[in-house]
PDB file of N, CA, C, O and CB in Angstrom:
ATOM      1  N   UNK A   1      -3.902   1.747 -26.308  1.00  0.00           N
ATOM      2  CA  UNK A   1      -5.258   1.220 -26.371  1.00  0.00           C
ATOM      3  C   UNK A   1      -5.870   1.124 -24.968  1.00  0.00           C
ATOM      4  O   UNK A   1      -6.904   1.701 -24.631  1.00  0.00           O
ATOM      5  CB  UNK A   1      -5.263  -0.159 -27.053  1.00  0.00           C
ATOM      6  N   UNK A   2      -5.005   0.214 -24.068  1.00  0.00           N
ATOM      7  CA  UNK A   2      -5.601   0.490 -23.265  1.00  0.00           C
ATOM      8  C   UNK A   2      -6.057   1.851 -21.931  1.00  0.00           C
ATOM      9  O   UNK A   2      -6.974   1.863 -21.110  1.00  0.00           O
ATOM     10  CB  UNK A   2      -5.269  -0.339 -23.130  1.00  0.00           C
ATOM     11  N   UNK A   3      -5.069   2.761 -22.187  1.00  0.00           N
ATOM     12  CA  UNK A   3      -5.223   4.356 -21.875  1.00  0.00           C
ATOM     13  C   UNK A   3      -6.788   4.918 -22.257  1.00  0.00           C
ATOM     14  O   UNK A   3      -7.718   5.315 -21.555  1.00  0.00           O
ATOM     15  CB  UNK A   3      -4.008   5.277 -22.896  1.00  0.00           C
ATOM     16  N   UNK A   4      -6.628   4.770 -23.542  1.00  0.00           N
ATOM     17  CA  UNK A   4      -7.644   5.241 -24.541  1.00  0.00           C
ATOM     18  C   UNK A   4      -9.151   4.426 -23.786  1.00  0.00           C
ATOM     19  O   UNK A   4     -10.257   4.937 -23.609  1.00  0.00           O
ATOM     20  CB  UNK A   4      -7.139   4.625 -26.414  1.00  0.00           C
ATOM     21  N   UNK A   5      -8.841   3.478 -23.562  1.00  0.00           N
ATOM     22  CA  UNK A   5     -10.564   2.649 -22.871  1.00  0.00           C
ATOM     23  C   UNK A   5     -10.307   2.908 -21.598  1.00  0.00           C
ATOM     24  O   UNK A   5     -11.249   2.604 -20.867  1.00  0.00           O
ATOM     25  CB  UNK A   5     -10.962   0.656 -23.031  1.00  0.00           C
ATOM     26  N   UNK A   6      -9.341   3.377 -21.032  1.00  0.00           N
ATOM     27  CA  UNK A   6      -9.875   3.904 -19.432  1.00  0.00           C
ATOM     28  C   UNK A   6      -9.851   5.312 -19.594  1.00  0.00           C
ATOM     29  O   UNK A   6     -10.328   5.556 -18.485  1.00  0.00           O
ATOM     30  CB  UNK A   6      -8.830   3.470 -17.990  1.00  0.00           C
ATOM     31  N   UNK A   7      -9.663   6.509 -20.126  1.00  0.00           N
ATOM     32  CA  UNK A   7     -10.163   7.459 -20.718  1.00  0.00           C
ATOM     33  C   UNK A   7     -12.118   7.688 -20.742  1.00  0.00           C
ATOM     34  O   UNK A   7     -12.982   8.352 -20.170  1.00  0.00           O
ATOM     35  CB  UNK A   7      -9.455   7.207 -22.057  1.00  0.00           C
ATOM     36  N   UNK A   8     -11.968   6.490 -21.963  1.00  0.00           N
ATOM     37  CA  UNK A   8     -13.699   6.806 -21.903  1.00  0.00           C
ATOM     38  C   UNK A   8     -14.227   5.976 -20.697  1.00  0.00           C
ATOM     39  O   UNK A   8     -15.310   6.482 -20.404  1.00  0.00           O
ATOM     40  CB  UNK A   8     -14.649   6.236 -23.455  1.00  0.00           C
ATOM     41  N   UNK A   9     -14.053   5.292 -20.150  1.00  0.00           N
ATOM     42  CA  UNK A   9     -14.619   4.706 -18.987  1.00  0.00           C
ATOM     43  C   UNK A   9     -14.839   6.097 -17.914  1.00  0.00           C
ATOM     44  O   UNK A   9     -15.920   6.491 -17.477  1.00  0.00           O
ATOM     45  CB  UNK A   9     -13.513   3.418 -18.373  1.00  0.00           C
ATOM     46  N   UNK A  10     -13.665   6.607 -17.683  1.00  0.00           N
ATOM     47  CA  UNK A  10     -13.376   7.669 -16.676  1.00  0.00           C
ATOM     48  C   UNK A  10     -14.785   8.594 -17.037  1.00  0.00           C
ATOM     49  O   UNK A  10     -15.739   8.853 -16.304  1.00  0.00           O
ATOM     50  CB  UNK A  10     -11.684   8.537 -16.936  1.00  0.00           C
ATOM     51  N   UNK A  11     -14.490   9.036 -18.646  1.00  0.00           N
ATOM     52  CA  UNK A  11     -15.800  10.257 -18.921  1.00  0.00           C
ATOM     53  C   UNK A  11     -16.986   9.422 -18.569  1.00  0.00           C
ATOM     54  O   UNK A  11     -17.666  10.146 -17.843  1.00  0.00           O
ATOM     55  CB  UNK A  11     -16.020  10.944 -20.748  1.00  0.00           C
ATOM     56  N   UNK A  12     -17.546   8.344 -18.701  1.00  0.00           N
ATOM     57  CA  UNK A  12     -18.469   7.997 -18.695  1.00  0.00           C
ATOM     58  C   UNK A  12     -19.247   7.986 -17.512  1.00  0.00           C
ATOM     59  O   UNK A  12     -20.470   8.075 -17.402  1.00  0.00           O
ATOM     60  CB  UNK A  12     -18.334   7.172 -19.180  1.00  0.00           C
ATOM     61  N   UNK A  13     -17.853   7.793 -16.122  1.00  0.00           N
ATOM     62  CA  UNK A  13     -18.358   7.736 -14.888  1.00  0.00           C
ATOM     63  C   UNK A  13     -18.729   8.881 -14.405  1.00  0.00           C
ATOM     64  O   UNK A  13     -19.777   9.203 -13.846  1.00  0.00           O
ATOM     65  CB  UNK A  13     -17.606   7.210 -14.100  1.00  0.00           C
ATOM     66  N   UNK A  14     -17.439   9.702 -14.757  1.00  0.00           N
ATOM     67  CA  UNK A  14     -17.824  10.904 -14.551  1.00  0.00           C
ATOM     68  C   UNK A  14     -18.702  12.452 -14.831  1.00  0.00           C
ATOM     69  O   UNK A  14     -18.921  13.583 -14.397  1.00  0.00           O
ATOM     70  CB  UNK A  14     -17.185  10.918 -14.550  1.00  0.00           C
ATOM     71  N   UNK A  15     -18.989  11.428 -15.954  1.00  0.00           N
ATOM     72  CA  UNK A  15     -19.669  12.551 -16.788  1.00  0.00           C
ATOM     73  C   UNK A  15     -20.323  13.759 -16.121  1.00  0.00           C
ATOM     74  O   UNK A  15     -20.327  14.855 -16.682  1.00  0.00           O
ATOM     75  CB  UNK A  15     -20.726  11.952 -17.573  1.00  0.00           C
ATOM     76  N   UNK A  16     -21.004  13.514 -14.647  1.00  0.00           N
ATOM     77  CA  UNK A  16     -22.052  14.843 -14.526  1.00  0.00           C
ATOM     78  C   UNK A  16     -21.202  15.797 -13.583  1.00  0.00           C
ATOM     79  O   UNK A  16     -21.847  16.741 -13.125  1.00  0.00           O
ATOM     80  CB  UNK A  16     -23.771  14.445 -13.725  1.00  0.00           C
ATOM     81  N   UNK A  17     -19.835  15.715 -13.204  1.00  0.00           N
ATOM     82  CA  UNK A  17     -19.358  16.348 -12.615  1.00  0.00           C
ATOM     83  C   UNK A  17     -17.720  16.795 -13.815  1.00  0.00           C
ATOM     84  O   UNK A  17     -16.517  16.919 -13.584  1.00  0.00           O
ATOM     85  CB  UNK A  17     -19.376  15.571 -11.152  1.00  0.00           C
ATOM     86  N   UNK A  18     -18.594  16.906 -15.072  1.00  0.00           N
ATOM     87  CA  UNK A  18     -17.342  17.048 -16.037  1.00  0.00           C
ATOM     88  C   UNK A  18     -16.721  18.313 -16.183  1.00  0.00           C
ATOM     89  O   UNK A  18     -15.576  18.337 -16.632  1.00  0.00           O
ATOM     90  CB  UNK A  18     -17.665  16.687 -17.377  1.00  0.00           C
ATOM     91  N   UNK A  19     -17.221  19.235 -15.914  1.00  0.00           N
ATOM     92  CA  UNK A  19     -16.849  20.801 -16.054  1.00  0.00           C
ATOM     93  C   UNK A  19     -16.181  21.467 -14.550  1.00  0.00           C
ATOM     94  O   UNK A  19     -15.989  22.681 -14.473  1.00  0.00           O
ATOM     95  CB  UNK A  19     -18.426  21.711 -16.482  1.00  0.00           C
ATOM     96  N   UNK A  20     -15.856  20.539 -13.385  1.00  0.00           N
ATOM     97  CA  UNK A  20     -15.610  20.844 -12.452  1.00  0.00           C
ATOM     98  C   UNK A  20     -13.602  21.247 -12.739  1.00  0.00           C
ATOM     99  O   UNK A  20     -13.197  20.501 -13.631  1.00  0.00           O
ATOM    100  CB  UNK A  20     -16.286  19.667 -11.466  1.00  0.00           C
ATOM    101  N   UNK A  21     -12.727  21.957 -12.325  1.00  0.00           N
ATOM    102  CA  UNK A  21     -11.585  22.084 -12.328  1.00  0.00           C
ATOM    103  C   UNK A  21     -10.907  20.725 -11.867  1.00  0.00           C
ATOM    104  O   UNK A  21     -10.135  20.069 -12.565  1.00  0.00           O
ATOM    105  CB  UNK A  21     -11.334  23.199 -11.624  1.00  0.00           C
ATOM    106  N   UNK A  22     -11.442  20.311 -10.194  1.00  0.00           N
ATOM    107  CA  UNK A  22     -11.029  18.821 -10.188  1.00  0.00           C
ATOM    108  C   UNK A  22     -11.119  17.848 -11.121  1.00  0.00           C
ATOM    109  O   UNK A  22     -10.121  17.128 -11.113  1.00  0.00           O
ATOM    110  CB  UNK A  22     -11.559  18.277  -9.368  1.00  0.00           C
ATOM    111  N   UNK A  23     -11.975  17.537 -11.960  1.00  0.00           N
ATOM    112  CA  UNK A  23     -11.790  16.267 -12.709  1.00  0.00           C
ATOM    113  C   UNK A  23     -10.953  16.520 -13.407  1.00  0.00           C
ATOM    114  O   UNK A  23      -9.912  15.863 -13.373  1.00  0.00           O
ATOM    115  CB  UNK A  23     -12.765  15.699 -13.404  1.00  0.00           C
ATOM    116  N   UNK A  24     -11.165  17.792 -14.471  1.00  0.00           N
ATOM    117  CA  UNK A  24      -9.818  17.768 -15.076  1.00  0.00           C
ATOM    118  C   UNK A  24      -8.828  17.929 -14.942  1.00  0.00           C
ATOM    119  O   UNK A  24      -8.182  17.913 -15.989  1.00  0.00           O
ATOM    120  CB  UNK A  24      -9.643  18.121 -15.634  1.00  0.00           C
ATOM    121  N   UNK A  25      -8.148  18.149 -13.833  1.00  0.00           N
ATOM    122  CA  UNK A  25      -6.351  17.707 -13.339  1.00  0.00           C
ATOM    123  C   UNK A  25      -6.620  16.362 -12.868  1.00  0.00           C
ATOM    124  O   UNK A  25      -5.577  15.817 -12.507  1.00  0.00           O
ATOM    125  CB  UNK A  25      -5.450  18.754 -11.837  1.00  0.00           C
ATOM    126  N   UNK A  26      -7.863  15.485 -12.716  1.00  0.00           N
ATOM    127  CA  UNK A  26      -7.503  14.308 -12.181  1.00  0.00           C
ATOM    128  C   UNK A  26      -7.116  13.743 -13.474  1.00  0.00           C
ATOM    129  O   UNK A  26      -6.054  13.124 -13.554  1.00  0.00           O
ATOM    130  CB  UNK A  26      -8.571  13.552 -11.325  1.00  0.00           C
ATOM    131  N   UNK A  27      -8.042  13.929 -14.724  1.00  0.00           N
ATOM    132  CA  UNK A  27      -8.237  13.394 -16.023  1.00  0.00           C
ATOM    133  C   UNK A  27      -6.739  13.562 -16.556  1.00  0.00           C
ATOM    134  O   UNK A  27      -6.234  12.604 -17.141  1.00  0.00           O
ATOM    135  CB  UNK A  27      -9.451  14.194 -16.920  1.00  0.00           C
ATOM    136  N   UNK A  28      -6.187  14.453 -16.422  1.00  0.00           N
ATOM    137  CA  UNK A  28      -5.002  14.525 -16.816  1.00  0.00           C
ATOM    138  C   UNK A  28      -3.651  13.983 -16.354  1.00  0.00           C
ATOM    139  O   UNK A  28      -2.703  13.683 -17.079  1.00  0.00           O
ATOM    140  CB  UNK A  28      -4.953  15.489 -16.858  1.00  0.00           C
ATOM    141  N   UNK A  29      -3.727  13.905 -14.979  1.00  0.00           N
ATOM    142  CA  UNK A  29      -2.942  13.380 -14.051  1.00  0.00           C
ATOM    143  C   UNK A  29      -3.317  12.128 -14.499  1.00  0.00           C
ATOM    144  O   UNK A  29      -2.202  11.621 -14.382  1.00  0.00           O
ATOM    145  CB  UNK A  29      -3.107  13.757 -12.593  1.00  0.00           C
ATOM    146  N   UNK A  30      -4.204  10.964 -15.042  1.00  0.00           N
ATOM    147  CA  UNK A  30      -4.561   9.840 -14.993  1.00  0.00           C
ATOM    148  C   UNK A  30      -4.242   9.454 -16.474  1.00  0.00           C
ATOM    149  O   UNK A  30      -4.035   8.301 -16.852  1.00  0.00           O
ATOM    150  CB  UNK A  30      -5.918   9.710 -14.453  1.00  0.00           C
ATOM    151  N   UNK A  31      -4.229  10.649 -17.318  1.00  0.00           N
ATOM    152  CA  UNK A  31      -3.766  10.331 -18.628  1.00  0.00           C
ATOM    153  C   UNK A  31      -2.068  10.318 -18.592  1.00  0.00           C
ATOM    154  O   UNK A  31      -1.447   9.380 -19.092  1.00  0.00           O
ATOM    155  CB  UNK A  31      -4.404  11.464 -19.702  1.00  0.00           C
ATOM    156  N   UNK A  32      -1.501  11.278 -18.048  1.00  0.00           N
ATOM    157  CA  UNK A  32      -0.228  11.064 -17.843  1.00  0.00           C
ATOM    158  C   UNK A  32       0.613   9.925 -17.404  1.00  0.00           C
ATOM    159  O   UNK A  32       1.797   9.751 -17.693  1.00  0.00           O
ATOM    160  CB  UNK A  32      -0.042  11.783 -17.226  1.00  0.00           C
ATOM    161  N   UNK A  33      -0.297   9.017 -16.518  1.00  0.00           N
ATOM    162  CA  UNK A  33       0.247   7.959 -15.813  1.00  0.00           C
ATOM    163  C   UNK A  33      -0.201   7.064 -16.375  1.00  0.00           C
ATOM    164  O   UNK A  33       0.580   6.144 -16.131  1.00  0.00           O
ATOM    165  CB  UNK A  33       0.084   7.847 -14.549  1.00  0.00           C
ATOM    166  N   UNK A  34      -1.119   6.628 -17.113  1.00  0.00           N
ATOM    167  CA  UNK A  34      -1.242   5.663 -18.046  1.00  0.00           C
ATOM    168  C   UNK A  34      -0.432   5.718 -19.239  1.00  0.00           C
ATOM    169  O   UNK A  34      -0.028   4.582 -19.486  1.00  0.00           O
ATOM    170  CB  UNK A  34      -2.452   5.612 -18.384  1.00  0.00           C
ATOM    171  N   UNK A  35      -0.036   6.543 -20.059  1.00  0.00           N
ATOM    172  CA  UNK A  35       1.136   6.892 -20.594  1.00  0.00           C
ATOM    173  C   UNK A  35       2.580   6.451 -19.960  1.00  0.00           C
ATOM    174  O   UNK A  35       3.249   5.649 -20.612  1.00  0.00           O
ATOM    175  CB  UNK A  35       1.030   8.212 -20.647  1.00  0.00           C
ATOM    176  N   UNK A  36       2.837   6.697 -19.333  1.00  0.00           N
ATOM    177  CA  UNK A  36       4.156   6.205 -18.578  1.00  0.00           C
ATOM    178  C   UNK A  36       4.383   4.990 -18.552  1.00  0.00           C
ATOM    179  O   UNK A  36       5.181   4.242 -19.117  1.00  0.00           O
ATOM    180  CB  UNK A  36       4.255   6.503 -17.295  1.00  0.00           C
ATOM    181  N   UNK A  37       3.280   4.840 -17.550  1.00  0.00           N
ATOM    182  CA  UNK A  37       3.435   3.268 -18.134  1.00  0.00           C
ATOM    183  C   UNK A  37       3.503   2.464 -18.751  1.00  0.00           C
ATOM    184  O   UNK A  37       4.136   1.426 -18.561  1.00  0.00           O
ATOM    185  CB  UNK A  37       3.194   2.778 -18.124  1.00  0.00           C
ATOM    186  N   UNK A  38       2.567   2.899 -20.045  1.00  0.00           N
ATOM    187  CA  UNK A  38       2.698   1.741 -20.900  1.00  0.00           C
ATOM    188  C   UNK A  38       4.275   2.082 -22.046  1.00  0.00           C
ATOM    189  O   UNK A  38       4.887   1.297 -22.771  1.00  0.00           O
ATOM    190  CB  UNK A  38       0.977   1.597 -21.855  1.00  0.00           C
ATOM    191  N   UNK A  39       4.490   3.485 -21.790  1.00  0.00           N
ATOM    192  CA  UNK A  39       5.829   3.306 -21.828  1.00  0.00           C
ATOM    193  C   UNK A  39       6.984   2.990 -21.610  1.00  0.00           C
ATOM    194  O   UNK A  39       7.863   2.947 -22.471  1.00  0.00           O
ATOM    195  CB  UNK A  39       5.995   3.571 -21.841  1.00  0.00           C
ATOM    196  N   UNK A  40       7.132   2.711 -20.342  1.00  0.00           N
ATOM    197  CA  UNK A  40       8.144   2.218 -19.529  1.00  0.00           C
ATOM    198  C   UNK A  40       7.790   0.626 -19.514  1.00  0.00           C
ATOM    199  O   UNK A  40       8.657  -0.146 -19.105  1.00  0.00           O
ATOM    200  CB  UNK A  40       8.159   2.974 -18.035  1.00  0.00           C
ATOM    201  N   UNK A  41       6.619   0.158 -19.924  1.00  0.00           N
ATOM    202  CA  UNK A  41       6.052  -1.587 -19.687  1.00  0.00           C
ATOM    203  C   UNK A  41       6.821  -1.476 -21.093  1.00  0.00           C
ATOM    204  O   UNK A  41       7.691  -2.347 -21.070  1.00  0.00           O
ATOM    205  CB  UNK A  41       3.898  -2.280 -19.538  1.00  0.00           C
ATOM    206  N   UNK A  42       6.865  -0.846 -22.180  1.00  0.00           N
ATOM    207  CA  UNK A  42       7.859  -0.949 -23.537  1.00  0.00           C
ATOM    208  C   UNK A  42       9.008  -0.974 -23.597  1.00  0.00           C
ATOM    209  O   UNK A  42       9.556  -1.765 -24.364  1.00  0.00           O
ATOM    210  CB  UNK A  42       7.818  -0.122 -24.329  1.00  0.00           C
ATOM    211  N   UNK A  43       9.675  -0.178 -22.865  1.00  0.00           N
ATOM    212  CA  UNK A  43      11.026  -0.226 -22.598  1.00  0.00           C
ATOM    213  C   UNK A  43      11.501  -1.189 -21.994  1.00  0.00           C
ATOM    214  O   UNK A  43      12.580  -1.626 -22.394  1.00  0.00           O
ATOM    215  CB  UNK A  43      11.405   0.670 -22.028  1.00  0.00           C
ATOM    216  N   UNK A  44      10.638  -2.013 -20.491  1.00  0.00           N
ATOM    217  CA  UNK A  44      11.386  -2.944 -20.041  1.00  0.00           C
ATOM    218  C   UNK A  44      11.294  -4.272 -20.716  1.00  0.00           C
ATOM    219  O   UNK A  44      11.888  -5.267 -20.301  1.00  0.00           O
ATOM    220  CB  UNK A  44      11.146  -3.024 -18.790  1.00  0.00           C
ATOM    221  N   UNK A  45      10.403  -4.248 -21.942  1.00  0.00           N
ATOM    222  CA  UNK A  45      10.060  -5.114 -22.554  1.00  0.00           C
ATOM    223  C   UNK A  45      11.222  -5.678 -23.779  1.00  0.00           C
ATOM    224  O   UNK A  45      11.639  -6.769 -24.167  1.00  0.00           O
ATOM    225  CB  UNK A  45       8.820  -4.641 -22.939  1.00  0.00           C
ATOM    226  N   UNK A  46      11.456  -4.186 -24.114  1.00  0.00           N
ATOM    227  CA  UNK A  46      12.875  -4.128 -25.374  1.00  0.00           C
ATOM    228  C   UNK A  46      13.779  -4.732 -24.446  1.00  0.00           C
ATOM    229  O   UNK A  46      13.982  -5.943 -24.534  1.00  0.00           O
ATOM    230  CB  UNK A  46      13.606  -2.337 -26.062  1.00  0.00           C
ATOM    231  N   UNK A  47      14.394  -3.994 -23.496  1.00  0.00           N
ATOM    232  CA  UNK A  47      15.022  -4.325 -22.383  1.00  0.00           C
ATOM    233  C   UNK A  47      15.620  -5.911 -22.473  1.00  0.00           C
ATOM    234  O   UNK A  47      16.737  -6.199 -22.904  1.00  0.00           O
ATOM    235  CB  UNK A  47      14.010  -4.076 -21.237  1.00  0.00           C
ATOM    236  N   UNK A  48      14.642  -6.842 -21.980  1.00  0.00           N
ATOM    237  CA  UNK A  48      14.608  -7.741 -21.880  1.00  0.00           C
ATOM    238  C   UNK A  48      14.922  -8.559 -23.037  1.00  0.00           C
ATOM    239  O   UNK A  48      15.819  -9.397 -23.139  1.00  0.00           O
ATOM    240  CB  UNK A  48      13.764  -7.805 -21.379  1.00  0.00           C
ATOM    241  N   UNK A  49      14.314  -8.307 -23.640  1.00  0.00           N
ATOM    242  CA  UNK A  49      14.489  -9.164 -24.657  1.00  0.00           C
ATOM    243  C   UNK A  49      15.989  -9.066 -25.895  1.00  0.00           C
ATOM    244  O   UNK A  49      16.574  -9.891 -26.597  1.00  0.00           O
ATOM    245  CB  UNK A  49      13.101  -8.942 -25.324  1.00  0.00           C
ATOM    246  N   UNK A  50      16.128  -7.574 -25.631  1.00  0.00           N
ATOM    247  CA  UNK A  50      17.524  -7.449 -26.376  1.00  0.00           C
ATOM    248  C   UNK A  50      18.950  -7.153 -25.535  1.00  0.00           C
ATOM    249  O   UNK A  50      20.038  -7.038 -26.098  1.00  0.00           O
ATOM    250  CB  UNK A  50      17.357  -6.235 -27.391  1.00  0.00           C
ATOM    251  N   UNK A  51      18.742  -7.048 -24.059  1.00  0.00           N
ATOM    252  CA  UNK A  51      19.834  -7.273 -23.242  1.00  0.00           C
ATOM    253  C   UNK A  51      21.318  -6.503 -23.943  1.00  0.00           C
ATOM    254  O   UNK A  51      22.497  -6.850 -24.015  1.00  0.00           O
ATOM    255  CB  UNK A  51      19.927  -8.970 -23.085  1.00  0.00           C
ATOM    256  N   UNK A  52      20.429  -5.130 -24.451  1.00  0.00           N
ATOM    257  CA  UNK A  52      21.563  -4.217 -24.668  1.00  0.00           C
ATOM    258  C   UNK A  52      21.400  -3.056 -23.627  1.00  0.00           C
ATOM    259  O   UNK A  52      20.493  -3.054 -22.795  1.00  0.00           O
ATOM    260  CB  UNK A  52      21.595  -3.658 -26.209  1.00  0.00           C
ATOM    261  N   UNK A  53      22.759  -1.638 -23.781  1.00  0.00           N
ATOM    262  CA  UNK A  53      22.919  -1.244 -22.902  1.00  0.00           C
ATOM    263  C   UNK A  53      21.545  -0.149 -22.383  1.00  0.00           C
ATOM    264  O   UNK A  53      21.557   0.832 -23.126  1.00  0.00           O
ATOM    265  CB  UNK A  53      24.195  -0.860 -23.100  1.00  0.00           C
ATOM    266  N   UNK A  54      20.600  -0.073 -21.520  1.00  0.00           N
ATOM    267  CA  UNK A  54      20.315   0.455 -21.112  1.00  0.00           C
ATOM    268  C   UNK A  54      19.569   1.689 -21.006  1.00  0.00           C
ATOM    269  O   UNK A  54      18.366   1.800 -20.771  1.00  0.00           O
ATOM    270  CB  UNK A  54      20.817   0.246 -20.962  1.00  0.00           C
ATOM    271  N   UNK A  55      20.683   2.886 -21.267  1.00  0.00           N
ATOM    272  CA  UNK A  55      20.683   4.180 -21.964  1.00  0.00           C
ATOM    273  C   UNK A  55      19.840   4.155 -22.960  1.00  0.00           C
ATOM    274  O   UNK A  55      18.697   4.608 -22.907  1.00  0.00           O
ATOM    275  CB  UNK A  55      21.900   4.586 -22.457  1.00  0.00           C
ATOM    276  N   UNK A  56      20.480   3.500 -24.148  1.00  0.00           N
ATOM    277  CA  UNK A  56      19.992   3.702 -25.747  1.00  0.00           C
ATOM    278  C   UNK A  56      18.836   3.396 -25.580  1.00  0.00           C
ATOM    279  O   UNK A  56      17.927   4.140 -25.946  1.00  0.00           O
ATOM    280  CB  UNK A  56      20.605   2.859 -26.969  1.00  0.00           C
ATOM    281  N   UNK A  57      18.635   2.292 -25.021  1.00  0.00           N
ATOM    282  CA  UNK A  57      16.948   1.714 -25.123  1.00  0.00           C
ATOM    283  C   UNK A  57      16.039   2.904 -24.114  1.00  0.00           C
ATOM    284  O   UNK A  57      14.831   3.045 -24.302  1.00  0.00           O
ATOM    285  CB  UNK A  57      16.751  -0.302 -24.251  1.00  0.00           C
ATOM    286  N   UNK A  58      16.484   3.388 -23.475  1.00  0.00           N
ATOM    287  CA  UNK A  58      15.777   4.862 -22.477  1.00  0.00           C
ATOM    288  C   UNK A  58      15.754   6.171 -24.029  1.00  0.00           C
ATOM    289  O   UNK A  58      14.800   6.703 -24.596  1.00  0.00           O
ATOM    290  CB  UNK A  58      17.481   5.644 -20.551  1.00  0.00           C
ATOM    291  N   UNK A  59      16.424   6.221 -24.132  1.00  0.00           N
ATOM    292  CA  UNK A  59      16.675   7.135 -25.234  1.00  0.00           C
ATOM    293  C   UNK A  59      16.031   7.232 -26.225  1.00  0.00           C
ATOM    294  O   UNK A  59      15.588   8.244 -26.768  1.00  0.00           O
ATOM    295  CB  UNK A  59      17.631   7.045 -25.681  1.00  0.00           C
ATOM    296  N   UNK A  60      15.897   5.450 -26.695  1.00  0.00           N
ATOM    297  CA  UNK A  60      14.668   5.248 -27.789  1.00  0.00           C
ATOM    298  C   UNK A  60      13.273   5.464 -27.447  1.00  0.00           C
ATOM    299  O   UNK A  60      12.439   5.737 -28.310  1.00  0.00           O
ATOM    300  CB  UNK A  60      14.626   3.884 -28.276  1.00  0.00           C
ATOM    301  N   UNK A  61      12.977   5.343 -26.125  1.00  0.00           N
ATOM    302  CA  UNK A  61      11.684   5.326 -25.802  1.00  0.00           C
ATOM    303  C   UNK A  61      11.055   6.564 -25.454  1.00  0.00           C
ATOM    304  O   UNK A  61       9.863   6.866 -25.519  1.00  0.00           O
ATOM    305  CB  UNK A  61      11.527   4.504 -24.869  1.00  0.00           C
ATOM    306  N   UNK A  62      12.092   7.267 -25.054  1.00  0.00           N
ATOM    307  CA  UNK A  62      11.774   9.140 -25.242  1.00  0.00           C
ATOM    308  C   UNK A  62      10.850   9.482 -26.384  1.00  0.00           C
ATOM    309  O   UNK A  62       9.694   9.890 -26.500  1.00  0.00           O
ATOM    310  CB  UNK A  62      13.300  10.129 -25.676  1.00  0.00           C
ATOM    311  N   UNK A  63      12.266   9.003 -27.509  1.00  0.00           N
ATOM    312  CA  UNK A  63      12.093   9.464 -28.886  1.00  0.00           C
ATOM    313  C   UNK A  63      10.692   8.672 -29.492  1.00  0.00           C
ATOM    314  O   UNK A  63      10.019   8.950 -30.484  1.00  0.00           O
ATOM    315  CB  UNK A  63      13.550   9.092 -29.796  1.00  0.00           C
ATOM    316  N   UNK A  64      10.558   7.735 -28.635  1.00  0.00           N
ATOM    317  CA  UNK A  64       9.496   7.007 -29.048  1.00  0.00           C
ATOM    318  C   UNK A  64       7.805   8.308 -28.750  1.00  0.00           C
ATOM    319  O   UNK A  64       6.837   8.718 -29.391  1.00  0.00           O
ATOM    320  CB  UNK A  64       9.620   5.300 -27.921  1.00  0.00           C
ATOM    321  N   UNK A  65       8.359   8.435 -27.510  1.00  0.00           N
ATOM    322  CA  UNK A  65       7.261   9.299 -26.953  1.00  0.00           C
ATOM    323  C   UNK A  65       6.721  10.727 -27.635  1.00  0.00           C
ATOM    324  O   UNK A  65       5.670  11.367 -27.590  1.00  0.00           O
ATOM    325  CB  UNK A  65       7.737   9.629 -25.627  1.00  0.00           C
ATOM    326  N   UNK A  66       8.197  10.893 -28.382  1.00  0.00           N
ATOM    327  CA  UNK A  66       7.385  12.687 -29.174  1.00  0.00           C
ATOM    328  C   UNK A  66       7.559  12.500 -30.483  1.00  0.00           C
ATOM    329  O   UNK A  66       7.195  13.362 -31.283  1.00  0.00           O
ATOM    330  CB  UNK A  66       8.284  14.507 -28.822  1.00  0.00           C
TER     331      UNK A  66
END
């Protein structure tokens, strides 16, 4: 969710320079890393709270991802 509202924020700012090659590797590069994160903010979250090994919970969150 919150990816998704800095997404349209991004188009919105950017809008008149939208067809340029730069924005879109920035747009993408910025979608990628908002992704990560809020994946990895999931994992350390399981993490924590179930204080099992490690791995599995990395493993789940892969599988979570595709």
């Amino acid at each position: 969710m919150l990816g998704f509202s800095a997404i349209l924020l991004l188009k919105k700012f950017f809008f008149k320079i939208n067809d340029s090659i730069f924005f879109d590797c920035f747009l993408k590069i910025f979608i990628l890393l908002v992704y990560l994160f809020e994946n990895f903010q999931n994992y350390f979250w399981d993490f924590w709270k179930s204080k099992k090994d490690p791995r599995s919970l990395f493993i789940k969150t892969i599988s979570r991802a595709y």
